[in-house]
Backbone as CSV, one residue per row, in Angstrom:
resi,resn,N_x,N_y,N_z,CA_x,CA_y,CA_z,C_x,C_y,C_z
1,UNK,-5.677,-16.307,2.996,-5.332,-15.011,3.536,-6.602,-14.198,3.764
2,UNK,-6.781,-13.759,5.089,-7.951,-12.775,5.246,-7.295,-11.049,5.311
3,UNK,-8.359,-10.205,4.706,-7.606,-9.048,4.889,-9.046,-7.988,5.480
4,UNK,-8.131,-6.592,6.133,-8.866,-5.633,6.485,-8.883,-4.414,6.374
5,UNK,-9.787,-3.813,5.568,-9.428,-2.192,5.431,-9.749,-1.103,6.309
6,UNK,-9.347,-0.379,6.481,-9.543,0.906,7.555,-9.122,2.196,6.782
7,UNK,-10.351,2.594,6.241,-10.343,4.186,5.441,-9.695,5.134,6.833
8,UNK,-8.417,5.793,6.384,-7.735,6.865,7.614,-7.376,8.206,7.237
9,UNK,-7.270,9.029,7.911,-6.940,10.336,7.366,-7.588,11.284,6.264
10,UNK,-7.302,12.731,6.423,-8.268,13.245,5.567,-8.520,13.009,3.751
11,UNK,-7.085,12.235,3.723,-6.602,11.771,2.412,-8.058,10.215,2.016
12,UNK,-8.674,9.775,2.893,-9.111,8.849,2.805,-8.264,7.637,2.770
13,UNK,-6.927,7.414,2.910,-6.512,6.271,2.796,-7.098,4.583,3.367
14,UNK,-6.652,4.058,2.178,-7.279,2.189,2.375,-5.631,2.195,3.301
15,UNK,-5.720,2.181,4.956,-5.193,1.158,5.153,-5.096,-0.608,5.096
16,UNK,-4.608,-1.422,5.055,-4.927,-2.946,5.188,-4.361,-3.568,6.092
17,UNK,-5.004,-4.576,6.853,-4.170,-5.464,7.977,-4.740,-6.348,6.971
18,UNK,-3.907,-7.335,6.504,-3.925,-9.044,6.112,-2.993,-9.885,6.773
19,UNK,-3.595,-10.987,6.932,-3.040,-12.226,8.292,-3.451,-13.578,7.440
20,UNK,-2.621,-14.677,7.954,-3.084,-15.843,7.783,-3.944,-16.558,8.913
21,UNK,-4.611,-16.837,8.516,-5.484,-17.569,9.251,-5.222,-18.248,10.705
22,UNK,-4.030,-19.235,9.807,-3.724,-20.066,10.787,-2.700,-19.604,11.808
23,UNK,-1.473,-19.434,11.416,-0.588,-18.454,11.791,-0.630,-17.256,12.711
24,UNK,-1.258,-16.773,12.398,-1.811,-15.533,12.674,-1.021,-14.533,12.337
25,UNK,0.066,-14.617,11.436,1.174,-13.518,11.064,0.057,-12.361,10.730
26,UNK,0.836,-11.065,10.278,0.134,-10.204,9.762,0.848,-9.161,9.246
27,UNK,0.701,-8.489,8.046,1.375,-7.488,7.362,-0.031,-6.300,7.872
28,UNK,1.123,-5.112,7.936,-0.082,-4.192,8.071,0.374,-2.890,7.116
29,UNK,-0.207,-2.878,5.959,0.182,-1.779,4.368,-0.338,-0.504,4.861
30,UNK,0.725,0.501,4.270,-0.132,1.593,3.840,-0.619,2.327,5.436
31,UNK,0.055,1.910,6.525,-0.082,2.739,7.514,-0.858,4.328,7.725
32,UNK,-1.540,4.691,7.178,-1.682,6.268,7.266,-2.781,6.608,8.290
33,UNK,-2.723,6.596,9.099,-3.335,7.104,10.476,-2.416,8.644,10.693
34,UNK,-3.522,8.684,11.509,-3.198,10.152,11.863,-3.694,11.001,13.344
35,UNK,-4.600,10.380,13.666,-5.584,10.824,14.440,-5.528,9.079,15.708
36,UNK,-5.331,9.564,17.117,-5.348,8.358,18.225,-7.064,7.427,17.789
37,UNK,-7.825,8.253,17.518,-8.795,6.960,17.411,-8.763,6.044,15.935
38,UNK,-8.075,6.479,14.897,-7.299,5.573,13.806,-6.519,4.565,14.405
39,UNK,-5.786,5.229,14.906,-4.220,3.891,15.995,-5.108,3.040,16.335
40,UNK,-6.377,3.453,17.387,-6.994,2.599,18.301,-7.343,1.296,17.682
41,UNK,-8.540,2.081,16.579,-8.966,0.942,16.011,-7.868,-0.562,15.272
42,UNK,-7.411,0.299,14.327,-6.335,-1.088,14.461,-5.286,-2.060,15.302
43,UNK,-4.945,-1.244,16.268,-4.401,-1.849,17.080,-5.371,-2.681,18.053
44,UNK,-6.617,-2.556,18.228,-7.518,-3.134,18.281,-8.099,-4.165,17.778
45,UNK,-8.163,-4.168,16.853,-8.666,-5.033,15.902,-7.627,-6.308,15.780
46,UNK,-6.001,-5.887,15.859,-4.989,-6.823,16.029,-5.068,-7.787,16.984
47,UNK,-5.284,-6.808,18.147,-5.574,-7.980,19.354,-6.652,-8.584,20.055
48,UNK,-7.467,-8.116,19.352,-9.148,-8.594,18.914,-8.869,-10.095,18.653
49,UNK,-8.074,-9.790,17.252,-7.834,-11.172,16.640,-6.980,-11.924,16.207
50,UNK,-5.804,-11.220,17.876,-5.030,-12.630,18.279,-3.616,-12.323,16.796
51,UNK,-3.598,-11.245,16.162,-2.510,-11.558,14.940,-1.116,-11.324,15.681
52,UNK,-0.183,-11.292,15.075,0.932,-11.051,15.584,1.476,-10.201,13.944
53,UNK,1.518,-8.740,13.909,2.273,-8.011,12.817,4.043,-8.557,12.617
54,UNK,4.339,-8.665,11.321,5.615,-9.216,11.202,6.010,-8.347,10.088
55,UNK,5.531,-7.847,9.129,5.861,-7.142,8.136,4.925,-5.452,8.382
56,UNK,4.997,-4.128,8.138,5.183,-2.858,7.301,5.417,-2.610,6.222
57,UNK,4.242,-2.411,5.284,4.714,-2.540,3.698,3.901,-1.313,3.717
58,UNK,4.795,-0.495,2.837,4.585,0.465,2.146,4.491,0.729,0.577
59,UNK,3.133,0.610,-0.564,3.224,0.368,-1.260,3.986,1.672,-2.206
60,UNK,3.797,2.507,-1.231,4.906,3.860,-1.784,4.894,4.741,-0.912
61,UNK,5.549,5.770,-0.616,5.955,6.651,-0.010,5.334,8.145,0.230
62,UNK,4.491,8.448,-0.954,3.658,9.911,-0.463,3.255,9.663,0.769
63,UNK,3.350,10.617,1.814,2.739,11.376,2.438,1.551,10.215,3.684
64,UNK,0.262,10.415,2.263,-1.256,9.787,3.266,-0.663,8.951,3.415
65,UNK,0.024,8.244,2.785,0.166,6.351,2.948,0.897,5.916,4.351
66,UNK,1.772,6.956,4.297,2.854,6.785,5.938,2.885,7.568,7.106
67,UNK,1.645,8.175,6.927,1.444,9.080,8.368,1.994,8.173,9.722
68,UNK,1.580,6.847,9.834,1.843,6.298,10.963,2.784,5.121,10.651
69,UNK,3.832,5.382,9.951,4.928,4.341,10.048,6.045,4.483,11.061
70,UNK,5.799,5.162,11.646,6.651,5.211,13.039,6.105,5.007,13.920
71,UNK,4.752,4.904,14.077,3.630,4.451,15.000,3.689,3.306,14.956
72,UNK,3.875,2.466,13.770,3.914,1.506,13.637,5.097,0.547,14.252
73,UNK,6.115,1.433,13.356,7.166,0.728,13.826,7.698,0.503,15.015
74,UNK,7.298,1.259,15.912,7.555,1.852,17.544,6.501,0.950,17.964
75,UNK,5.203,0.717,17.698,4.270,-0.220,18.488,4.611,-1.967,18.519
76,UNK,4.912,-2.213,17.203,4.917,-3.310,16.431,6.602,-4.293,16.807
77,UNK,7.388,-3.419,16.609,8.948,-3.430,16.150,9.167,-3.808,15.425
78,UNK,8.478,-3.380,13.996,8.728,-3.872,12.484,9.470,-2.599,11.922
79,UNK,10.365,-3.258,10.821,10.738,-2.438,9.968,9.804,-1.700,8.926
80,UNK,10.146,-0.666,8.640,9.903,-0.290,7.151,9.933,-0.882,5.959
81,UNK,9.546,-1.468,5.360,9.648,-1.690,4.056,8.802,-1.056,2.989
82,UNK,9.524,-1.226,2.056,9.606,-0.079,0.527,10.212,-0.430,-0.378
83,UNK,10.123,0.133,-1.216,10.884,0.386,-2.570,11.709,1.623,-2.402
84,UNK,13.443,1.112,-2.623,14.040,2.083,-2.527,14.301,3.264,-2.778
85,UNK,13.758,3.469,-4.430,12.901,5.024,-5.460,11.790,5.377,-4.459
86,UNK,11.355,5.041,-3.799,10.055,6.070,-2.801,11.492,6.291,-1.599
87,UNK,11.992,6.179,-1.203,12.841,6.302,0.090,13.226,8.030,0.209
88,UNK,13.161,8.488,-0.814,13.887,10.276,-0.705,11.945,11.009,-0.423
89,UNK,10.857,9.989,-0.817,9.824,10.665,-0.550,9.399,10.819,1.108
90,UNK,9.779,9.560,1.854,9.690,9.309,3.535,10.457,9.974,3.997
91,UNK,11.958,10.633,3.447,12.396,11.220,3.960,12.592,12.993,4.048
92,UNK,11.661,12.946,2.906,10.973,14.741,2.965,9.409,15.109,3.067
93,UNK,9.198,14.020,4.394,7.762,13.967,4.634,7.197,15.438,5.474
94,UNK,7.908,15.870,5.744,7.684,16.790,6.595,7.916,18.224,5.779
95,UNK,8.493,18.231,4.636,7.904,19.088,3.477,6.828,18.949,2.764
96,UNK,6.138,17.755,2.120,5.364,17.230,2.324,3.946,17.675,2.195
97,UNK,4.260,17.268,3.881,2.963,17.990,4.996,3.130,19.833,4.946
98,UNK,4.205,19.950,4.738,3.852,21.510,4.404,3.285,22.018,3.261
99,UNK,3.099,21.519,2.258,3.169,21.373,0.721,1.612,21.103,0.501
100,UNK,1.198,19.955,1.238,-0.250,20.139,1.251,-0.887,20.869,2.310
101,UNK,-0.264,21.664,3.070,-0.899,22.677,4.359,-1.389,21.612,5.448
102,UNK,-1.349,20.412,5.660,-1.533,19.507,6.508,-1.002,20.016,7.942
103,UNK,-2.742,19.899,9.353,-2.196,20.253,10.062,-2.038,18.662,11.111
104,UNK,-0.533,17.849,10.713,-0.539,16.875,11.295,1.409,17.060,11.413
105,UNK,1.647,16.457,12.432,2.185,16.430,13.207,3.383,15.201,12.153
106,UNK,4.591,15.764,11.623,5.337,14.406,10.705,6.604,14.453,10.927
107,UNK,7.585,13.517,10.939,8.950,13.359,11.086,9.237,12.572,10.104
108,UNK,10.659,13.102,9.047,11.591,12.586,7.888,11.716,11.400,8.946
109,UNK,11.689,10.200,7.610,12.626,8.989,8.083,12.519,8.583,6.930
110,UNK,13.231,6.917,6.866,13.446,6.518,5.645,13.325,5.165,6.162
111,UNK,13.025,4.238,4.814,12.789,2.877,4.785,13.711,2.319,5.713
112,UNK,13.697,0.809,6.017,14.225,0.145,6.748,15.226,-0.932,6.300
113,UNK,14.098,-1.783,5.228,14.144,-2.821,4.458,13.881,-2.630,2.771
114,UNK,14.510,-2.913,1.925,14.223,-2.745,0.728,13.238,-4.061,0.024
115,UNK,12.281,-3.501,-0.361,11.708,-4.669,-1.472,12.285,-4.524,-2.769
116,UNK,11.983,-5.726,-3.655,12.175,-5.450,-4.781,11.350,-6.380,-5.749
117,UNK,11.508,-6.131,-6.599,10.551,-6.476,-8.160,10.310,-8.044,-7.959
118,UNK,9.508,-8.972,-8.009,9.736,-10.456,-8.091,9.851,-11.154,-6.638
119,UNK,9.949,-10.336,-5.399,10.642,-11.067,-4.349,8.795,-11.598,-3.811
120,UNK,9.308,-12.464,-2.989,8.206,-13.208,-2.301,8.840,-13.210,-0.648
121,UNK,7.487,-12.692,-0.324,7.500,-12.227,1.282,6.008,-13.901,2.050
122,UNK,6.375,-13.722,2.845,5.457,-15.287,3.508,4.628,-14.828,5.168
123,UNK,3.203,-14.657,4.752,2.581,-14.315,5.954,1.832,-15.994,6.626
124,UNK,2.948,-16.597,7.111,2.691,-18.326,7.430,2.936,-19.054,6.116
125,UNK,2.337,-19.582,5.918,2.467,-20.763,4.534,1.790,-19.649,3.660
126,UNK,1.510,-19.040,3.406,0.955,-17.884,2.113,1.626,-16.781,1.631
127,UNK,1.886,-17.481,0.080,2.811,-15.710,-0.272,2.416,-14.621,-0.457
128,UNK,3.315,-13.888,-0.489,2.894,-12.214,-1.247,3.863,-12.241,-1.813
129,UNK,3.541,-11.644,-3.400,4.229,-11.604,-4.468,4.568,-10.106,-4.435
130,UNK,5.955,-9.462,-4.633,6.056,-8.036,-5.019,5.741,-7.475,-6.294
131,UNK,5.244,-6.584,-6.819,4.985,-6.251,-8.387,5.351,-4.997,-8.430
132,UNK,6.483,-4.188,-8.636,6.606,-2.787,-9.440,5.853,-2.762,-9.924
133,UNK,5.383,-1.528,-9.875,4.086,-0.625,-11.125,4.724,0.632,-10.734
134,UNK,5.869,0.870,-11.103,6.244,2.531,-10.995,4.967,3.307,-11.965
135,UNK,5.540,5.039,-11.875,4.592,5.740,-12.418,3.927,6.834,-11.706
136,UNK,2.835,6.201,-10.563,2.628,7.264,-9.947,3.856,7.778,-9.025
137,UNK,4.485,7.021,-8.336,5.665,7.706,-7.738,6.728,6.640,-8.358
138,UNK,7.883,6.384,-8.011,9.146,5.695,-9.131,8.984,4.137,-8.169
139,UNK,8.940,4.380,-6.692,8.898,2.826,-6.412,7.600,2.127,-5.889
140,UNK,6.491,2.444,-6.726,5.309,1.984,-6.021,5.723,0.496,-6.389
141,UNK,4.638,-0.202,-5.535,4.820,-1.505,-5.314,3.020,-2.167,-5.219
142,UNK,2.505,-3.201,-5.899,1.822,-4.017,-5.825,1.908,-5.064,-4.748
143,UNK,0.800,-6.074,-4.067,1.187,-6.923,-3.174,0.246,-7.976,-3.842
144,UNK,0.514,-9.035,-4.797,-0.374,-9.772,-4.888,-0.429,-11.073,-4.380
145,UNK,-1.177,-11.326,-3.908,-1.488,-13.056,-2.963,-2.457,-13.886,-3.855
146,UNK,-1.400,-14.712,-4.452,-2.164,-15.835,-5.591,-2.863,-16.842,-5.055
147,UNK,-2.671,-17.321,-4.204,-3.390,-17.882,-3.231,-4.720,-17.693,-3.169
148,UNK,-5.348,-16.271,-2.407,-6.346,-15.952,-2.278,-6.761,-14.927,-3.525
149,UNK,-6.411,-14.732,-4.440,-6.777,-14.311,-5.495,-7.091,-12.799,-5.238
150,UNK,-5.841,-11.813,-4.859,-6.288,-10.342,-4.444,-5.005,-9.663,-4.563
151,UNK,-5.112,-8.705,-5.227,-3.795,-7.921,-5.233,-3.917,-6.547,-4.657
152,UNK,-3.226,-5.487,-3.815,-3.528,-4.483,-3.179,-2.353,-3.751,-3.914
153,UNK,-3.119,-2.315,-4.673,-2.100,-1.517,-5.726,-1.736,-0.586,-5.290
154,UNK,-1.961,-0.123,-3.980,-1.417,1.065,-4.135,-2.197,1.856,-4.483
155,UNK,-2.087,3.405,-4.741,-2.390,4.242,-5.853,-1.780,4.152,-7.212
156,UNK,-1.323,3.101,-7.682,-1.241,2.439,-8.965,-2.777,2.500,-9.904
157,UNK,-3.656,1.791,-9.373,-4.659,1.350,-9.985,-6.228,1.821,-9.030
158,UNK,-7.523,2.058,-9.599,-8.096,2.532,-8.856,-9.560,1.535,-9.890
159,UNK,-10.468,1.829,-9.329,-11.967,1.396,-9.792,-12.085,2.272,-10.498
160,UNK,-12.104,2.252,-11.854,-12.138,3.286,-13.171,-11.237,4.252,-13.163
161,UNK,-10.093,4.597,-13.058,-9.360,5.496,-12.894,-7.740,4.742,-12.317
162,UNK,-6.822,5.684,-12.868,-5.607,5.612,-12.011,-4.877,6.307,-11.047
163,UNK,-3.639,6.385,-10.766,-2.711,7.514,-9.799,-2.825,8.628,-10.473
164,UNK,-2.624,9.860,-9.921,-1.852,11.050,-10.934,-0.448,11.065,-10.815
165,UNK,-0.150,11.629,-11.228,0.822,11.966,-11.415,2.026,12.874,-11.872
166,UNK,0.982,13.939,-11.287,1.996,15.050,-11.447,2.900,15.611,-9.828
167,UNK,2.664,14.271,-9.098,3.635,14.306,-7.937,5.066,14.080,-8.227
168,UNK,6.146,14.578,-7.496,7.628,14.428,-7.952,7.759,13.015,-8.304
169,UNK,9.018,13.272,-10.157,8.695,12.137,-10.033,7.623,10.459,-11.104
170,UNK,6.977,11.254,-10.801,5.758,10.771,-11.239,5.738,10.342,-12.771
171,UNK,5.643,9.969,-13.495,5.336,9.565,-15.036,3.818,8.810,-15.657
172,UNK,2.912,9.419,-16.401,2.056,8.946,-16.747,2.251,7.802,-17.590
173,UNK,3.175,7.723,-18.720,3.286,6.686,-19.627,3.862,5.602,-18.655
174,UNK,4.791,5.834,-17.737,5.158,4.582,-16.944,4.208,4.054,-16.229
175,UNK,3.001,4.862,-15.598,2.335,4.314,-15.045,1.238,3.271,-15.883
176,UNK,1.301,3.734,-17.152,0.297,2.971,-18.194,0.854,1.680,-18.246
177,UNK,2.256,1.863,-18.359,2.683,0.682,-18.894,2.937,-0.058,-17.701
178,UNK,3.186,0.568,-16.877,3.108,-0.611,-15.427,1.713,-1.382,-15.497
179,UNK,0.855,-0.793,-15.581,-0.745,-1.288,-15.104,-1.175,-2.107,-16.435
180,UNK,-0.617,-2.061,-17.661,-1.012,-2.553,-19.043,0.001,-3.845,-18.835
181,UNK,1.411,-4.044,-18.149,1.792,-5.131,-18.088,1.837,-5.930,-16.961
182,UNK,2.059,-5.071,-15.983,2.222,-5.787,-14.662,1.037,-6.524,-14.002
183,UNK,-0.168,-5.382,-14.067,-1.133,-5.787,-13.340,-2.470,-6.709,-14.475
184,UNK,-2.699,-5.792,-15.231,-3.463,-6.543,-16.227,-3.085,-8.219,-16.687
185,UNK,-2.453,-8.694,-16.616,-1.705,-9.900,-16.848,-2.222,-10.762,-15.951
186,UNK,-2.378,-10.007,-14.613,-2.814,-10.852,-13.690,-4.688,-11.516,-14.021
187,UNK,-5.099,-12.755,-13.342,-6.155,-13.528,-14.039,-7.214,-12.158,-13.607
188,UNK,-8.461,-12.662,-14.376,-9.212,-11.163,-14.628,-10.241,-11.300,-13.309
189,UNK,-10.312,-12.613,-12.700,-11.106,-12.390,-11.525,-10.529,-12.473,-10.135
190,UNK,-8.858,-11.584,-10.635,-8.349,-11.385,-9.278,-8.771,-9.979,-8.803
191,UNK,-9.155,-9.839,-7.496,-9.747,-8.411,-6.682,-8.771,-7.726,-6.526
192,UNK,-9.211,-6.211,-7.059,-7.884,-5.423,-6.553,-8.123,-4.859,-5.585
193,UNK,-7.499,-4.569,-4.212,-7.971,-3.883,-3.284,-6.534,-1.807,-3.267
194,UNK,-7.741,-1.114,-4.231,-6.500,0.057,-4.304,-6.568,0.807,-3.095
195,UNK,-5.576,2.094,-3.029,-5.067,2.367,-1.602,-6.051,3.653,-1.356
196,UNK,-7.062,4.175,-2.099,-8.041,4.746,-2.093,-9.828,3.925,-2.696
197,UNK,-10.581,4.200,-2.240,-11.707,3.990,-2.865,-12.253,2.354,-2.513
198,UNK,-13.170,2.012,-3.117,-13.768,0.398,-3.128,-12.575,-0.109,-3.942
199,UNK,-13.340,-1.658,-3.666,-12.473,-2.676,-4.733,-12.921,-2.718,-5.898
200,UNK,-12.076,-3.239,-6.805,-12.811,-3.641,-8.228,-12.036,-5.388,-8.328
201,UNK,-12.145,-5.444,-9.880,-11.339,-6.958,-10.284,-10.403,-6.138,-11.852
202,UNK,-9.621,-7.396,-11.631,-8.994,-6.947,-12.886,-9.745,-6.758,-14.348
203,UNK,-10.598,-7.577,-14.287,-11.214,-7.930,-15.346,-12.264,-6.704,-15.623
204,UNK,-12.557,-6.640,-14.667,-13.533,-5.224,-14.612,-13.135,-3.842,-15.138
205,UNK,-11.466,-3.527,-14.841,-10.678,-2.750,-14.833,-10.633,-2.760,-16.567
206,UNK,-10.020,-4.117,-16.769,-10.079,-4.238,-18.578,-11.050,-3.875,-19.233
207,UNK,-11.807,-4.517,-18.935,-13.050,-3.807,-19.920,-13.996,-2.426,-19.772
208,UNK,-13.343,-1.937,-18.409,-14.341,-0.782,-18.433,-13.070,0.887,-18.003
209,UNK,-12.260,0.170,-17.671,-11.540,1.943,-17.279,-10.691,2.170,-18.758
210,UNK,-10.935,3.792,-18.403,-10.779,4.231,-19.479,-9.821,4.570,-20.070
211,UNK,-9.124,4.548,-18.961,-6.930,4.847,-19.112,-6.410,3.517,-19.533
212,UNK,-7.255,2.436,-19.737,-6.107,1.377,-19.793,-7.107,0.227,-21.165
213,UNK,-8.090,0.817,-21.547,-8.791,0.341,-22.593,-7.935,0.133,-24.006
């Protein structure tokens, strides 16, 4: 599995396009564009290199993460997918955007497709594993690909640091214990790619951040 990030919006969001190689399928996470030369570039970059998008994963529902899931979905003709606990957040996006004074342009909608805990999604012959890590919001979602040894958290997990969570909702102890069982478990030289900031590894995460020591 190859993957690609595109920092978008004033939020900084890690969008990701990941594709299989061969295949050329492609999931594209975490949509948050905002601005036509954001769209460009990825939609660019898609047909740069020949992928064909088949999945919209949303590893949760605030706000930065889905600025352009209707962009998406309207360009692409993919569904939404989510976790059904983020679904009341996509659909009061446009409070939202008022809430943080955002001057961007948003329309309520709601998921399409439901993920859930354990399921396995297939970009060609390569899985993606789903992982709950509620906490920062109730249905965040992990994407890990054992395969290529990389899991993408969300605002779950960060390079020394985690989500907050004093967004609706939100729970700090759940989020501990999501990231102390769900993700930590995973082998320590798998890469996390989180939905803000650089990458780290798990292992890195263990021994050095300070929320989960």
């Amino acid at each position: 599995m190859k993957v690609s990030r595109f920092v978008v919006n004033p939020f900084g969001v890690n969008t990701y396009v990941m594709w299989d190689p061969e295949s050329r399928e492609a999931a594209i996470v975490d949509p948050g564009m905002t601005e036509e030369a954001e769209r460009k570039a990825i939609d660019s970059f898609i047909e740069r290199e020949g992928l064909k998008p088949v999945h919209l994963i949303d590893t949760h529902m605030h706000l930065d993460h889905i600025f352009g899931n209707l962009y998406v979905k309207g360009k692409y003709g993919l569904n939404i997918e989510a976790h059904r606990d983020d679904d009341f957040l996509a659909r009061t996006l446009e409070e939202q955007v008022k809430r943080f004074r955002m001057p961007v342009e948003a329309v309520n909608h709601g998921l399409d497709v439901e993920l859930h805990d354990g399921e396995r999604l297939w970009l060609g012959k390569e899985p993606v594993d789903i992982i709950a890590v509620p906490g920062h919001s109730p249905g965040s979602l992990a994407l890990y690909c054992p395969e290529s040894n990389f899991v993408i958290t969300g605002d779950a997990l960060f390079r020394g640091s985690i989500g907050r969570t004093d967004l609706p909702k939100g729970d700090f102890d759940t989020l501990i214990t999501s990231i102390r069982t769900r993700l930590m478990t995973l082998p320590a030289d798998t890469v996390v790619l989180p939905g803000h900031g650089p990458e780290t590894t798990i292992g890195d995460e263990l021994n050095s951040n300070p929320y989960i020591r």
